[in-house]
N, C-alpha and C positions, 0 to 999 in steps of 0.2 A: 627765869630771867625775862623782865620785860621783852617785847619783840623789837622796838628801838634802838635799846642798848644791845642787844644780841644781832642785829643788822650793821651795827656802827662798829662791834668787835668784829663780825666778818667783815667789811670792809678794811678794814684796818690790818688784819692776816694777807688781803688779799694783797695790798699797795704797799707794805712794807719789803716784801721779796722784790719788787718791781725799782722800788727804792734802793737798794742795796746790791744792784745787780748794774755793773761798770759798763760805761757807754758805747754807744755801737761804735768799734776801732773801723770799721768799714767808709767810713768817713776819707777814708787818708788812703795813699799810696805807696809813700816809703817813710824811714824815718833819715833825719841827717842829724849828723852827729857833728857839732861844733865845739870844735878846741882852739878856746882861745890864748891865742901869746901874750901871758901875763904881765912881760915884762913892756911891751906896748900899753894894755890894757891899763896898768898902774899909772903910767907915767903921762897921759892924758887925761888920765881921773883924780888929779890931786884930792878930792872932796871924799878917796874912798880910802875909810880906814879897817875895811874888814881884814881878817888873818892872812888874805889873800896880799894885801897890798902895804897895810901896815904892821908885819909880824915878825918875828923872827924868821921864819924858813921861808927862803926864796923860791917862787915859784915857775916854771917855765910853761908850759900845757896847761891848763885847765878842764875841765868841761862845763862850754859854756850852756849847753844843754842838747836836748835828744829832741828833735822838732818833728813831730808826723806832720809831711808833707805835702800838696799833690805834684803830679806831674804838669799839671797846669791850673790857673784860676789861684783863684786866694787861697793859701794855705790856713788851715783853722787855726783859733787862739781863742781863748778866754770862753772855753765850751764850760754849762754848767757839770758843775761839781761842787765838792768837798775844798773849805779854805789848807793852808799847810798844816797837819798836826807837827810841831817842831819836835815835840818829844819821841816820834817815831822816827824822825833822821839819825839815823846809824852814822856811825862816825866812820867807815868806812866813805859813806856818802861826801863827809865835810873834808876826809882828806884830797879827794879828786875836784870838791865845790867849796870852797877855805871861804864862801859866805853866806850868811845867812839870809842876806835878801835875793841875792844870786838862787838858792834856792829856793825861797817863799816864790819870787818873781818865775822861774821856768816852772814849779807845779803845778802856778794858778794858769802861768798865759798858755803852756803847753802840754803839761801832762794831764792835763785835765780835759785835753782831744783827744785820748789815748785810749781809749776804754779801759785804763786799767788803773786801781787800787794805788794810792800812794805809796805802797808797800811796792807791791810787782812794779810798777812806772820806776821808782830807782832803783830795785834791783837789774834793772833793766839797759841803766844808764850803767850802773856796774857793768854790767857784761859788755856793753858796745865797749865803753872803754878798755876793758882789758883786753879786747881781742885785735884793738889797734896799736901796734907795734910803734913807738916812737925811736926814730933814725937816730942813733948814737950823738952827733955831734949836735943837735937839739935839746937834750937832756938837760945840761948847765955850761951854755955857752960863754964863756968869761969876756970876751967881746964882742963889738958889731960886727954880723958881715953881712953880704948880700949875696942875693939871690934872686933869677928870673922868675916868676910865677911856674915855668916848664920844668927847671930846678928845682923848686919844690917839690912838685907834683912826684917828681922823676925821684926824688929820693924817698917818698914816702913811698911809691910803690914798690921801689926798692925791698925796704924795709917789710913790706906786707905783699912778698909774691902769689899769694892765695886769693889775694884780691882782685877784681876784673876790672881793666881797662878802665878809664873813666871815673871810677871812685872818690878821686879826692880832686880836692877845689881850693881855691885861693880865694882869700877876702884879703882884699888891703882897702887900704885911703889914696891907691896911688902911688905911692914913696915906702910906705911902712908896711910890712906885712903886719896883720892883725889878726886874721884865725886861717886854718885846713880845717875845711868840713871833707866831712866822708857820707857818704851814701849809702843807705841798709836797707833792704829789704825788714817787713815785718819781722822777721824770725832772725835780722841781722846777721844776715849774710850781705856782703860789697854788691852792689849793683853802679851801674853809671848814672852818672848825675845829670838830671836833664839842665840844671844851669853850670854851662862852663868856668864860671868863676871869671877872676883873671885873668885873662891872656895874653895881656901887650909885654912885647920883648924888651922890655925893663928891667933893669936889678929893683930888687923891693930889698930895704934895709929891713935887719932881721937885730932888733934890741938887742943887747947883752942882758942874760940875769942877774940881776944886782948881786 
């Protein structure tokens, strides 16, 4: 073999392993796990007709996505990677994410900070999900009610007494509640959340699921 072409083949042994090897997760300090209340989420987004919003089965929780963090400074987004392969989204995945740009959009802007594989990154959103316990009367609430940001908090922890202090957080607009993010350590276990969320002693109205 010429000595060119056989410099360009090792070259090319050399950088393909380096290429195929998921990005340094060291980048980040925890992940937060965001679930958003769908029935908010719908109802300000007329323009959305994904399964989530416009389908038969009403939805309450979501997962709005798994975000590697820092403790402080700008959290990363839009690290290079790999675009979505859609044909690899398990439908396990679409029943907790009912869209399909909802996922395209968190694999490029956040799992792709993640050091890990499209594969592993939602397996991974699998598991944070399933190890957070959703409070009974959240489930498929047939009316509005309301609730303090501390009420919330107070019942999710309820609900996940394994979980430490601090965990979970409130996102509203002020009036509506709109998601509880929870707090993970890499290996998603609860840690405390360095932004308090919410705090003001207000009821936040809480949608009904259609």
């Amino acid at each position: 073999m010429p000595r060119r072409k056989l410099h360009g083949l090792l070259l090319l042994l050399w950088v393909t392993p380096l290429l195929a090897q998921p990005r340094d997760p060291a980048r980040f300090d925890y992940y937060l796990l965001s679930l958003s209340w769908s029935p908010h989420h719908c109802t300000t987004h007329p323009s959305d007709h994904s399964p989530q919003c416009d389908g038969p089965r009403p939805y309450g929780f979501i997962v709005h996505g798994l975000w590697p963090n820092k403790n402080a400074g700008r959290h990363p987004q839009n690290c290079a990677g790999p675009r979505l392969d859609r044909a690899r989204v398990s439908g396990d995945v679409r029943e907790i994410m009912p869209s399909d740009e909802l996922i395209k959009h968190e694999w490029e802007t956040h799992g792709t900070c993640s050091g890990l594989s499209q594969d592993a990154y939602f397996t991974k959103v699998l598991t944070a999900w399933a190890n957070v316990t959703i409070p009974a009367e959240f489930r498929t609430p047939p009316r509005q009610v309301e609730f303090t940001p501390a009420a919330l908090r107070e019942k999710f922890a309820s609900a996940n007494p394994s979980f430490v202090r601090g965990a979970f957080t409130v996102k509203s607009d002020g009036r509506f509640f709109q998601e509880m993010r929870v707090c993970l350590t890499k290996d998603l276990q609860s840690r405390p959340c360095p932004d308090p969320g919410d705090t003001r002693n207000r009821s936040l109205i809480v949608r009904p699921v259609r």
